[in-house]
N, C-alpha and C positions, 0 to 999 in steps of 0.2 A: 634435472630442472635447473635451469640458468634464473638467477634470482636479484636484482637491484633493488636496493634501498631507497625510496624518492624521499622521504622524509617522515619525520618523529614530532609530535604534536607533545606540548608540553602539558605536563600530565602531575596532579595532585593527590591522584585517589593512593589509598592506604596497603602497601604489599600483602598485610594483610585481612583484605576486603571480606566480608561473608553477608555483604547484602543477598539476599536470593534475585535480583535483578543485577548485582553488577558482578556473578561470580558463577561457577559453574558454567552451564550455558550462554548465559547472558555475560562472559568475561569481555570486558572490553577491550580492544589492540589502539596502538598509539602508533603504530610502526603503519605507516603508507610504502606499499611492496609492488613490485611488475616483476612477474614472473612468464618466461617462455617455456619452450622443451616441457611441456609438465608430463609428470607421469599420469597414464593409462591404464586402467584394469577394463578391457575387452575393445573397442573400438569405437574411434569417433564419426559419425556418419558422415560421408564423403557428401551428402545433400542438405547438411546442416551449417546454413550461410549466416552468420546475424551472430549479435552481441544478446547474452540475456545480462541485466541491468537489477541489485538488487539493492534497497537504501536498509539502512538500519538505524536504531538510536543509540548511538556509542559512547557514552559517557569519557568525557576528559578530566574533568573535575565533581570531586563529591556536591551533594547535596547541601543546602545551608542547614537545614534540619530532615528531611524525611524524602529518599528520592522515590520516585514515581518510573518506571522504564518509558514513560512517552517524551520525560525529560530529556533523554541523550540525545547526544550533538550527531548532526547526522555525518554517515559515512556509505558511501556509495561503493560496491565491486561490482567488479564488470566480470565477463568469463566469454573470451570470443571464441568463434568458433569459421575455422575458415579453408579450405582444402584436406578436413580428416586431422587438422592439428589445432590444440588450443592453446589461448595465451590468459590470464589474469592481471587485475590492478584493483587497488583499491584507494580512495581518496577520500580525506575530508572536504563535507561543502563549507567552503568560504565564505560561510554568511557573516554578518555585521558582529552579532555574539559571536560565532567562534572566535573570530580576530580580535572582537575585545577581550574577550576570559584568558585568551591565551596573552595577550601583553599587559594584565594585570597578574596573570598567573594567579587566579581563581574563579569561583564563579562569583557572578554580580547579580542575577536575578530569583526569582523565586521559581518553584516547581508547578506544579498543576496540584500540589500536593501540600503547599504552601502558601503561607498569607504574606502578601507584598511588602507590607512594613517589616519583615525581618531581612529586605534584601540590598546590601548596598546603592544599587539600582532601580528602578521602579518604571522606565521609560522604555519596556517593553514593548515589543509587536503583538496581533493576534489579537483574538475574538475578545479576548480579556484584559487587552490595553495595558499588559506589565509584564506578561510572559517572555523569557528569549527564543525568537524565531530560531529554532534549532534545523529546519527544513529537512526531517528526519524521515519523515511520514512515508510519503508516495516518492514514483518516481514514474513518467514515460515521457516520449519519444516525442518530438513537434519540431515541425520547420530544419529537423536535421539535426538539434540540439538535443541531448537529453534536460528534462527540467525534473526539480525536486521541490515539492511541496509539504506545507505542515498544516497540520489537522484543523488549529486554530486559527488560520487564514494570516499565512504572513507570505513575505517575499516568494513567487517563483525564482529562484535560480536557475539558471543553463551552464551545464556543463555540455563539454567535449565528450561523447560518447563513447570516445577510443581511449583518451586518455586519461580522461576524468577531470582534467583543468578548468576550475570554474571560470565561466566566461561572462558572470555578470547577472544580476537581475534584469526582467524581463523588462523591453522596456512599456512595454504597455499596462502594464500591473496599476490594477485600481488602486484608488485609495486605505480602500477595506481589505487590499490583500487577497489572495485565491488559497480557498481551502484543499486540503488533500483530495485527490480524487478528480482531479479533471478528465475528461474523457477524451481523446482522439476519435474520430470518424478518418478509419481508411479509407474510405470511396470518395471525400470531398477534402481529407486533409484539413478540417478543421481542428480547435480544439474548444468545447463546451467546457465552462465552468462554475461553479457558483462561490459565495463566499457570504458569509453571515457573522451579527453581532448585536452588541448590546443596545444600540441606536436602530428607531423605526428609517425604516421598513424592516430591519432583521436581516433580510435578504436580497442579495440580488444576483444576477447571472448573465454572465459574457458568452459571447463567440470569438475567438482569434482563427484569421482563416491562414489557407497554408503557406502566406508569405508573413508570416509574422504579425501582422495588424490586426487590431481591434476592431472587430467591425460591427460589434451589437453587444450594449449593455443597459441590464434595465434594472428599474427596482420591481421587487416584489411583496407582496405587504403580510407579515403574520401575525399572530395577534399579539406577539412577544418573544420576548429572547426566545432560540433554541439553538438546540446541539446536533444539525445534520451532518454529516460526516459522509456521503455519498450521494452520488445521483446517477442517473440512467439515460438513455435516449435511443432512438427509434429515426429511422429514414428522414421525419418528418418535426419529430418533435421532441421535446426535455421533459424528463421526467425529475422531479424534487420533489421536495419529501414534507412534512412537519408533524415530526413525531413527538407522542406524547410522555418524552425523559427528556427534562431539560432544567436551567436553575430553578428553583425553590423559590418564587419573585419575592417573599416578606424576606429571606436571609438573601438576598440577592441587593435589595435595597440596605443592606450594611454592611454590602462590599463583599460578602460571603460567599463564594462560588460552588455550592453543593448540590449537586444534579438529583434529580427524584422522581419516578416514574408514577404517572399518574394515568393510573388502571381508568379513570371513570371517562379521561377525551377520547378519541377515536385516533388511530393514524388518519392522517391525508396525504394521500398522494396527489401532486400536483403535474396537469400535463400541458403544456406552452407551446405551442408554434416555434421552434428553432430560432426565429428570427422577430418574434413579435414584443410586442409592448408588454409588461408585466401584468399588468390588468386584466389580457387574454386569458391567463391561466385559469384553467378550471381543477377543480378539487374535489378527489372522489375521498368518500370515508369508508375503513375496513377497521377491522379489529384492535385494539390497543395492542402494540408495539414498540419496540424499536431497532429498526435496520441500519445495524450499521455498515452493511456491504449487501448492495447488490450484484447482480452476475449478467443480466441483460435484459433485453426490452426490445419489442419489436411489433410491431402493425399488422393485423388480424381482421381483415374487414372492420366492421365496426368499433372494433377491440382494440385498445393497447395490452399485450402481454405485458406484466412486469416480472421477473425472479430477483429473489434476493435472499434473505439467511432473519427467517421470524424467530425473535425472541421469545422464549413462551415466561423466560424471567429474565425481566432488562436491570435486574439490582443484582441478578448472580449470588443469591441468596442459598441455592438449591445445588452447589455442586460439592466437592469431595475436596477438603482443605486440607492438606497434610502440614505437619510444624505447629507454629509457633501460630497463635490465633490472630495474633496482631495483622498476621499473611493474610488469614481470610476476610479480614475488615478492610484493608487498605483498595486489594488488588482481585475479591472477587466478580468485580467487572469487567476481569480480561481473561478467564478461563469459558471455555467454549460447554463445560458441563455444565458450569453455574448458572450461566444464561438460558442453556439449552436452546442451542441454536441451529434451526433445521429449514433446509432448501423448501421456498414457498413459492406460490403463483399467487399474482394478484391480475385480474382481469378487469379493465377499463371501459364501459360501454360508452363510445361517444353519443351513441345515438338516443340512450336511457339516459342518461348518467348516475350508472349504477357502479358499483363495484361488486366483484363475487371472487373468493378465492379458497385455495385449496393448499394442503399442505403437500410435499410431492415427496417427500421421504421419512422414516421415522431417526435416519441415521443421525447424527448429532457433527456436523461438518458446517466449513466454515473459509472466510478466504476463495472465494470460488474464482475460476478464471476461464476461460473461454478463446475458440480460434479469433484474432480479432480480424480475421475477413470477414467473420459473421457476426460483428458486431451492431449493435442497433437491426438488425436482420432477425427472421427464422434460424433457427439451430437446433440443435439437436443433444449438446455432450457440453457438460460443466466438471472441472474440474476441481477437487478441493481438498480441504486441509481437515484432518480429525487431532484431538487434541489430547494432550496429555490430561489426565484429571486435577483438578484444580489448580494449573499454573497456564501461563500465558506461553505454550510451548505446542510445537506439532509435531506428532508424532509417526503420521503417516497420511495416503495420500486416496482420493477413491473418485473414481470417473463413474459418474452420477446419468446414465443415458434415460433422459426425458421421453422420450417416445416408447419405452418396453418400462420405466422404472427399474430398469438393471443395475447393478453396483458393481465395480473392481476397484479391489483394495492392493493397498502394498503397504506395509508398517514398516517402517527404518530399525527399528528395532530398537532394546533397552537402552536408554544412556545415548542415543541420535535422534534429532530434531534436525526437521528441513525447516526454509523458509518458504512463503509461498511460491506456486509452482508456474511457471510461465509455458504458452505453448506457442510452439517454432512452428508453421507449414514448413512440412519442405520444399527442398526449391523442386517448381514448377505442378505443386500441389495441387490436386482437380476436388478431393474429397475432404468432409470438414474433419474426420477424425485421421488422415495423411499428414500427421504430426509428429512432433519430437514435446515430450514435457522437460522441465529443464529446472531442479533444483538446487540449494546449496544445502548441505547439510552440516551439522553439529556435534560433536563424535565427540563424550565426554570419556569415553572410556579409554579411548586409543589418542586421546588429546590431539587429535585431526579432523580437518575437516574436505570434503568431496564436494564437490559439481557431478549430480546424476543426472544421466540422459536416458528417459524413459521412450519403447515408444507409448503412443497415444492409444493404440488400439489396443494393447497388451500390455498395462500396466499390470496385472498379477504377476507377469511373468520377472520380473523386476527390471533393473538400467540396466540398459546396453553397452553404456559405457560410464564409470565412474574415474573423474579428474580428478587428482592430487593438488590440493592448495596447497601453497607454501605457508602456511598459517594457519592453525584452525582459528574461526573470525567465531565472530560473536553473534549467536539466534537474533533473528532478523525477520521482518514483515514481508513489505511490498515490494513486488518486480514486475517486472516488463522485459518483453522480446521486439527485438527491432532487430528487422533484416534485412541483411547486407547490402538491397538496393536503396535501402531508405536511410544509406550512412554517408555523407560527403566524406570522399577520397579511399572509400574501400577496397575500392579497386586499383589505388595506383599504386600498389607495389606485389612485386611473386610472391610475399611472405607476409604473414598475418601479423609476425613481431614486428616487419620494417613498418607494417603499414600504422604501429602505433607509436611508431620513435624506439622500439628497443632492439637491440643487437642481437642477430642473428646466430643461433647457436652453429 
C-alpha cells in the first residue's frame, strides 16, 4: 500500500477522550491520507467503474459543553474503483466554520445540543440561524461535482470527486441554504431540493438542472416550523413531507430548540408538480410519524407509491440503552431500536385524494438505498442498515425484495460497523439487482478499517472483495456511487492513481 500524507487539520480534542460519540467507533482522524496499491482479500470486480463517495461527522475540536455526533466537521472519503484495482482519499470540507475553528484553534459555535449564548460566536448558518454549517450530513453526485449538505440547510459545497478539493459553494444556493438530502434524477440530470426554517412559509423547494442552474424555486406554506429531513420524487413529481416531531412552539418562542412528537396531527405527505408553483401541492394525511429517510417513489396509475422507514416511536423512548443513563436521554433519537424503524408504503390516490398504507417488514432496518437508475421509477430491491441496540451504529446489512417480502442479511460482525451501503450497476448493467453494494466498515477490534464489495443478489454469501484502508476512519452515515462515466476526466489516464494526481506504484 503506497500511502501520502495531504494534510493534518488542527485539532484540540483530549488524547484522552471517552465521549461515546467521539471514541471507539466514532474515533475521529485529523490526518487527510491518498492511498494507492491497497491491499485485497479476494478480488475487485473487473466491471466495477465509479467512485463510492461517503461524508461523515468528524470532530476537530471538543464541544463547548455537551457534544451531539451531528455536530462533526464534515470529512468526505472516496474509494475508487477502476480496471480490478482500487485507490482512497479522504478530505475535509472547507466550509466557512471549518477554516474559522481551525485559525482560531477552537470551536466558536454552539452544538444542536446547546444554547447559543454559551458560544463565542452566534452568526451561525442553518435552520437555526447560530449553528456551524459543518456540511457533514449527505453527500451525492451533480453536474460532475460531488456536493455535500447539512441537515439544517446550510451551504452546498462541491468538491472534486477524485480528489476531494473543495471547489467552492454552489453558486446557486438560496438564501435559506439546501437541506441534506437533495435528490439527483438520472434520466433528466436534475437535482431536486428543499430546504426549511423558522420564517413562514417554512418551506421551500428548487430544481438545478444538469448544467448547473437554478431553474425553479418556490415557496411552500406549512402551518409552522418543522424538521423534514428528506424528500422523495417520482418521473413527474416531488414528494415532501410535514411531519408531526418538530419544535415545541411555546419553548420555541424563548429561543429553546427541543423537538416533540405530537401523536394527536397526522403525517402529510405533500406531492407537487416537479416544476410547478408551491400552491399546487396537494397533501394527503396518514398515520402520525416521523420519516426520517425515505428509499423511493414512483407513479402507479392513479397512485404515487411512497417507501420510506415509519417510526412507530419518533422520541426513541423504547430501545435497549446500555451505560451511563445520561446516554439514553441525550442520543435515544439516533438508535434505530429506540424509534423502531421499519420499511413502509404509503399510497397516494390522485384521483381520491386518499392515502392508504402498509407496513412491508416487521424487521427494524433503516438507511435504505436503492439502484439509482430506478430511481423516481418502479423497483423492486431496497437495501439497508440494521442497527446496533441502543447506539447510533450499524451493524449489518439486508436486501429487503418488495415483490416476495424476502430478506438477506449479512452482520459485520462484534466490534464492526459499516456505513451506509451504496449500490454500483455494473458496467453495461440490463437488471436492477446486476449490482455491486459497497461499504466502509469500522473494525474496533483489529483497530482497522475495510471497503466491502457485496454482490447485490447474494448478499448472505458475504464481500467479494474486502479493501484495506490505510486508516481505520471514523463510523459514518451517508454515501453515494457515481460512475465512471459521470466523472470528468476519468478516463484520461491507464491508471486509476494517475487519474487522481497520485503516483504510480
Amino acid at each position: 500500500m503506497d500511502i501520502e500524507i495531504l494534510g493534518r487539520a488542527l485539532s484540540t480534542l483530549p488524547a484522552d477522550d471517552d465521549h461515546p460519540y467521539r471514541s471507539g467507533p466514532w474515533r475521529p482522524q485529523t490526518v487527510e491520507r491518498a492511498a494507492t496499491d491497497l491491499e485485497v482479500v479476494g478480488e475487485v470486480p473487473a466491471d466495477l467503474d465509479g467512485v463510492y463517495l461517503r461524508n461523515t461527522e468528524n470532530p476537530v475540536h471538543p464541544a463547548l459543553a455537551t457534544y451531539h455526533p451531528f455536530d462533526g466537521d464534515g470529512m468526505v472519503h472516496v474509494v475508487g474503483f477502476r480496471d480490478g484495482k482500487a485507490f482512497y482519499r479522504n478530505r475535509f470540507v472547507r466550509t466557512d466554520g471549518f477554516l474559522a475553528e481551525q485559525e482560531a484553534g477552537g470551536p466558536l459555535w454552539a452544538g444542536i445540543a446547546e444554547r447559543p449564548e454559551s458560544a463565542p460566536r452566534h452568526d451561525g448558518w442553518g435552520a437555526r440561524g447560530r449553528m456551524k454549517d459543518a456540511s457533514s450530513t449527505d453527500v451525492v453526485v451533480h453536474a460532475g461535482a460531488a456536493l455535500t449538505t447539512f441537515y439544517q440547510c446550510g451551504e452546498p459545497y462541491r468538491l472534486d470527486p477524485l480528489t476531494l478539493d473543495t471547489l467552492g459553494k454552489s453558486p446557486w444556493s438560496p438564501e435559506h441554504g439546501v437541506s441534506a438530502h437533495p435528490k439527483v434524477d438520472e434520466a433528466t440530470g436534475e437535482l431536486l431540493f428543499f430546504n426549511y426554517g423558522k420564517d413562514e412559509p417554512h418551506l421551500r423547494y428548487g430544481v438545478v438542472d444538469a448544467a448547473n442552474q437554478l431553474t425553479h424555486y418556490t415557496d411552500v406554506a406549512l402551518p409552522g416550523p418543522r424538521l423534514p429531513h428528506d424528500m422523495a420524487f417520482t418521473e413527474n413529481y416531488a414528494i415532501l413531507n410535514d411531519c408531526p416531531l418538530f419544535w415545541e412552539p411555546d419553548l420555541l418562542a424563548k429561543g429553546v430548540h427541543a423537538a416533540r412528537f405530537h401523536p394527536e396531527l397526522p403525517l402529510r405527505l405533500g406531492v407537487l408538480p416537479r416544476k410547478a408553483a408551491g400552491d399546487r401541492i396537494r397533501w394527503f394525511e396518514a398515520d402520525p410519524t416521523f420519516v426520517l429517510h425515505f428509499v423511493n417513489a414512483y407513479e402507479d396509475g392513479d397512485e404515487i407509491v411512497v417507501d420510506g422507514f415509519f417510526q412507530s416511536d419518533p422520541e426513541g423512548r423504547g430501545g435497549t440503552f446500555p451505560g451511563d443513563p445520561a446516554h439514553a436521554k441525550l442520543f435515544r433519537m439516533l438508535s434505530l431500536d429506540g424509534m423502531r424503524t421499519r420499511l413502509h408504503r404509503w399510497r397516494l390516490n390522485l384521483a381520491t385524494g386518499q392515502a392508504t398504507e402498509e407496513r412491508l417488514t416487521d424487521s427494524i432496518t433503516e438507511f435504505g438505498m436503492v439502484n439509482s437508475h430506478y430511481a423516481g421509477r418502479p423497483y423492486r430491491y431496497a437495501y439497508a442498515s440494521t442497527g446496533e441496540p441502543g447506539w447510533f451504529l450499524f451493524d449489518g446489512l439486508v436486501r429487503h425484495d418488495l415483490h416476495t417480502g424476502g430478506e438477506e442479511r449479512y452482520r459485520y460482525g462484534p466490534g464492526v460497523f459499516g456505513s451506509e451501503t451504496a449500490v454500483a450497476p455494473r458496467v453495461g448493467s440490463r437488471a436492477e439487482d446486476d449490482a455491486y453494494l459497497i461499504t466502509i466498515t469500522t473494525d474496533v477490534n483489529a483497530d482497522r478499517s475495510e471497503c466491502l464489495v457485496f454482490d447485490s443478489a447474494r448478499v448472505g454469501d458475504g464481500p467479494v472483495a474486502r479493501i484495506r484502508l490505510p486508516e481505520r476512519v471514523s463510523s459514518g452515515t451517508h454515501s453515494t456511487w457515481a460512475a465512471g462515466d459521470r466523472l470528468p476526466g476519468w478516463r484520461t489516464a491507464d491508471d486509476p492513481a494517475t487519474a487522481v494526481g497520485l503516483p504510480t506504484p
